[in-house]
N, C-alpha and C positions, 0 to 999 in steps of 0.2 A: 855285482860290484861289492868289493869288501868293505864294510862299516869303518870308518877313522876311530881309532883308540879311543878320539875325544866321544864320539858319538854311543860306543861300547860303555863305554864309562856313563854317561848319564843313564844312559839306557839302564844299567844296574843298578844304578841310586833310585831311578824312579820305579825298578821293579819292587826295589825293597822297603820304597816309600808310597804304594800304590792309592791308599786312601787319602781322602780332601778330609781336612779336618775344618770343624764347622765353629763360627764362633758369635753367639748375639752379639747385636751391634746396635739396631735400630728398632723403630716398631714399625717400619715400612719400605718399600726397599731402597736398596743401596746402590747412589747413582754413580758412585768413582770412589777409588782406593788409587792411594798413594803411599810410597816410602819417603821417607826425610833421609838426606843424602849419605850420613852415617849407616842407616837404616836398621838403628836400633827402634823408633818407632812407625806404627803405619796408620794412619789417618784415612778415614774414610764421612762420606758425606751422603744425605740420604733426602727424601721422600717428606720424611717425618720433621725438616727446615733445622735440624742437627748435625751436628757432625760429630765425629768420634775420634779420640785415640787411642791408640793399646800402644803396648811396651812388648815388643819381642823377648822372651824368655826360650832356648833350646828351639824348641819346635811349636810355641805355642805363644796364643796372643793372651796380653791379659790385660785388660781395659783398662786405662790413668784417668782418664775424665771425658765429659760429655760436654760439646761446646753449643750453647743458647745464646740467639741473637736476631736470625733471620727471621723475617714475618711469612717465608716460604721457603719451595727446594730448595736445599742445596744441590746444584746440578753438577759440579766439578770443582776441584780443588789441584792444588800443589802445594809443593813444598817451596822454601830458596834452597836455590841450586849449591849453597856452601854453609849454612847457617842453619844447624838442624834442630832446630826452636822455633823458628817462624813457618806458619804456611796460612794460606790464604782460601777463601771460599767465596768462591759466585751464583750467586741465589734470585731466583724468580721476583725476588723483592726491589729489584731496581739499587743493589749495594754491592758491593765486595764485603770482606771483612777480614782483616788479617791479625794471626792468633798470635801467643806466645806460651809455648805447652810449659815455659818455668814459672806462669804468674796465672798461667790456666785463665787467662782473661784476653777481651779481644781492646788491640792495641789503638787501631783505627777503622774507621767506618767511612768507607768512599763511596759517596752515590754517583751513578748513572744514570742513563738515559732512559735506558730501555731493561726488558728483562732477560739477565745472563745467564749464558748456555755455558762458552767455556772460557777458560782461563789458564793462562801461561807465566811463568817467571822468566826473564831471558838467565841467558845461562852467565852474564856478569852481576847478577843480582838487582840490577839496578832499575829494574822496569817491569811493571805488569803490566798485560796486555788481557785485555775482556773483551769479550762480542757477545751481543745481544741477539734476540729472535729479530730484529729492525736490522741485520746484518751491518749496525755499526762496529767498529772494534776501537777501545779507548787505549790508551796509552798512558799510564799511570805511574809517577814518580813512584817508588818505592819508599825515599824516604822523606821526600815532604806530603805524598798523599795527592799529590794535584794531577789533576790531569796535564800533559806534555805535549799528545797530539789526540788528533780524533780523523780516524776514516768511515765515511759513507761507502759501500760497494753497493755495485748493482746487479750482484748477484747473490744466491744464497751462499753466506759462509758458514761451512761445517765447522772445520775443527783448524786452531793454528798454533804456529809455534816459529821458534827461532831457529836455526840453524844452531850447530854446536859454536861456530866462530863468532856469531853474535852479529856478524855482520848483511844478514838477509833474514827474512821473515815470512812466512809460508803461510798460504792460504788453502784448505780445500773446497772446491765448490760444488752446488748444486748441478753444475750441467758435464761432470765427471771431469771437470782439472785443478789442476795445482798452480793457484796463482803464487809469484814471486817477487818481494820487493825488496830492495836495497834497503840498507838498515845504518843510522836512523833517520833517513835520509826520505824512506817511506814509496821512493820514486819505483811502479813498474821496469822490471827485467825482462819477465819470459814470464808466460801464461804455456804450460803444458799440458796437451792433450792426453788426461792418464788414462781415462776410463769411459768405456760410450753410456755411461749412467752416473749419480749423484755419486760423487768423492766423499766418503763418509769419516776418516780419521788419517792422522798421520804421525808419526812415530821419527825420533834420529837415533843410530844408531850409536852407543857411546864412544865407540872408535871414530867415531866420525868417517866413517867410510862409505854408508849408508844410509838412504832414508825408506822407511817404507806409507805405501798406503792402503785403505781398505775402501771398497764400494759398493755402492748396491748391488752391484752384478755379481757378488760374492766370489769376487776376486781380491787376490791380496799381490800388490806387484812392489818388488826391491825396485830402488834405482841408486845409482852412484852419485856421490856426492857433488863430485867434483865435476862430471863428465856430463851430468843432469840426463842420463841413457836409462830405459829400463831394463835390470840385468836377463830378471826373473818374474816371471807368476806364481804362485802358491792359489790353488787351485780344489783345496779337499772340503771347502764349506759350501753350502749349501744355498743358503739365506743371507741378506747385506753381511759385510764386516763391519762390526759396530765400536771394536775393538782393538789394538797392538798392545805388544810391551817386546823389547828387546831384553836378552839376559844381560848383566854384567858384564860378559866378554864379549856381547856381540855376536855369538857364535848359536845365540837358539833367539828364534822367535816365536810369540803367543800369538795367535790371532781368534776371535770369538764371534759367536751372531746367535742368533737364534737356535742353530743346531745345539743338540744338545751335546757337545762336546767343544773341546778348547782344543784347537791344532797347537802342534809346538813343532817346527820345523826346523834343521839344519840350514842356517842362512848362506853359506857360501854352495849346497848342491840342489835346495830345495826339498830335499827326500823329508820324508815325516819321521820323527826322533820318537814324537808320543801322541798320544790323545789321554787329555784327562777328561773321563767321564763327566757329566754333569745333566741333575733332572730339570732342567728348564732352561732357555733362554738366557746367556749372559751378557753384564752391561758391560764389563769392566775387568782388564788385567793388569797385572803390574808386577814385572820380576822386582825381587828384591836387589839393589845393587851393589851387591858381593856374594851373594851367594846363589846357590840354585833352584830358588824359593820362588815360588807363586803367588801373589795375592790376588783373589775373582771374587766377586757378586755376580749371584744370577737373581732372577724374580720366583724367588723361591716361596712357596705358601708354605703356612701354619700349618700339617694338614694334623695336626694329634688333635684340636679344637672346632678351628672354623679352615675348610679348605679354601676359603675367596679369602682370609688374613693373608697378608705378605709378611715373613718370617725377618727381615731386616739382618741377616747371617754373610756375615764376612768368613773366607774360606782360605787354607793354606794349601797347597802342594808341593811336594819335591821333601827336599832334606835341607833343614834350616842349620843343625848344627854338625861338626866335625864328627861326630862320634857314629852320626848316623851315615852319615858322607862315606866316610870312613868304610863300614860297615858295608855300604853298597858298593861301592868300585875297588874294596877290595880285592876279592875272586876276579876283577874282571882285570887289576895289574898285576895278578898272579902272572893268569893266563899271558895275558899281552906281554907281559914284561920278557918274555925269551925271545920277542919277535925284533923287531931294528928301529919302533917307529916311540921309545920310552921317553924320549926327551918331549917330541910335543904333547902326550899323554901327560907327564910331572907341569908341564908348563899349563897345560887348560884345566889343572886341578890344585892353581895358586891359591885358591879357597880355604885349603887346609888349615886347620888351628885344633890342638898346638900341635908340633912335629914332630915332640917326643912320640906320640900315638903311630903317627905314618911308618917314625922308623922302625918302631915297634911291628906293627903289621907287615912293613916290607921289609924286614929283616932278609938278606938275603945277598951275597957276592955278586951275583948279576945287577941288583938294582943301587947299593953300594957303587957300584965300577960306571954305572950309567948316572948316579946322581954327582958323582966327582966330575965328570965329562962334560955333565950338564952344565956345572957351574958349584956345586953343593947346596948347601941347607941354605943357602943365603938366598936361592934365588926365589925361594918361597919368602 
């Protein structure tokens, strides 16, 4: 079967961007990486009861500040879903804590019950949700800080999140399903049968078209939004999924565990797009949302000192900036560009910045006559 333009195309960005670039972060490892919704900075949270942020520059991170407060992990963090100043941290210490990277100080301190695993913003801003190892999950005002509601489950909950419409709220469980509850309303939907093992993470797609989940049984399975049906398996790892991130268009997924590599697959055929190498076990992925950028931690050791040190290294993949973008799917809208399929190839490679470059590179009557068709420069 013949690769999609779009798939041709990344395929050449990642040829030409094939190395992880590695960047300290911590002095122990690093339990989640996140983008702020601009995704000019990426926050990450670690081991060592800190959290970090860098400032993306081109292709590269380069640390603003180190954040102090937890008297433990930090085990996961976010961003707000439109506010790309504020993000938030859930730590072993029985608090949240939410930051403000323009006064680099933490604004509020909300305690808990118990000690927190993960943590979510709903996607209207207006609500943090936390769950504890006591498989409570609280519901937390955003802007007064209080708590709103509180559920006890009697199952183990892995990982949750909200729906993109804000209007349900998703549970992974210990006995391999996806509990669902009406939002804010709190009330049971549907409890589905994902996985005959522990339901370990779950991911929405930003098209809202799609959600996916990972399990012990190191399977990764799509299911439609709307329809609540499983499309797909993704099937190439080995060890639990510990792991998701969706790209920006929704069109590639990451999935991670202990093997030493990061799946990235074509979400509508399933097919494998990449493997990004990696020496050890990773906790954590995160496309960047705009571009076709990677953020991972694995538990990576010191080994130039002490080989038992953990290296605390936050890692990039793909192509952060246009020049490089450029660079890679050039050659490959040469090629493609004399075939019939140019318009959804220009459209999955909206990313570009600035155009003067593209048109420069695609200088050319055939791609002129298909970008006028298209719609022109506008529709970048």
């Amino acid at each position: 079967m013949a690769l999609s333009p779009y798939v041709q195309a990344m395929q050449e960005l990642f040829r030409a961007n094939t190395r992880s670039r590695e960047f300290p972060a911590h002095g122990a490892k690093v339990h989640s990486v996140a983008w702020s919704c601009c995704g000019r900075r990426l926050a990450s949270g670690s081991f060592d009861k800190t959290a970090s942020v860098f400032l993306l520059e081109k292709d590269r991170l380069v640390k603003e500040n180190n954040y102090r407060g937890h008297g433990d992990s930090v085990d996961q963090l976010c961003w707000h879903p439109s506010n790309p100043d504020l993000f938030v941290t859930a730590s072993g210490d029985k608090t949240i804590r939410i930051w403000d990277v323009r006064t680099t100080k933490c604004i509020a301190t909300v305690n808990t019950k118990g000690e927190n695993i993960n943590i979510c913003w709903s996607p209207d801003g207006q609500t943090i949700a936390v769950g504890n190892k006591d498989d409570v999950v609280t519901f937390i005002d955003a802007k007064t800080h209080r708590s709103k509601a509180e559920e006890q489950f009697k199952f183990e909950v892995n990982e949750i999140s909200w729906n993109n419409d804000n209007n349900m709220f998703f549970l992974t469980n210990g006995n391999g399903c996806i509990n669902i509850l009406s939002y804010p309303e709190l009330k049971p939907i549907q409890s589905i049968n994902a996985h005959p093992s522990n339901c370990i993470c779950i991911k929405f797609d930003p098209m809202g078209k799609y959600f996916a989940t990972g399990s012990a049984d190191a399977l990764v399975s799509l299911w439609d939004v709307d329809e609540l049906v499983c499309v797909r398996c993704f099937s190439r790892l080995d060890w639990p999924v510990r792991t998701l991130s969706f790209s920006h268009d929704g069109k590639m997924l990451a999935s991670a565990s202990e093997d030493h590599f990061i799946d990235i697959a074509e979400v509508e055929t399933g097919e494998k797009l990449w493997e990004v190498q990696c020496e050890s076990p990773t906790f954590t992925v995160a496309w960047h949302p705009k571009r076709p950028l990677l953020a991972f931690a694995c538990d990576d050791k010191d080994g130039k000192y002490d080989s038992s040190r953990e290296a605390g290294t936050v890692k990039l993949f793909g192509g952060g900036g246009s020049a490089s973008l450029l660079s890679g799917v050039g050659e490959c809208l040469v090629s493609v560009g004399r075939g019939k399929e140019m318009a959804p190839l220009l459209a999955s490679l909206a990313v570009l910045r600035p155009l003067a470059q593209l048109c420069v590179l695609l200088s050319g009557a055939f791609v002129k006559k298909q970008l006028v068709c298209w719609g022109g420069w506008g529709g970048f």
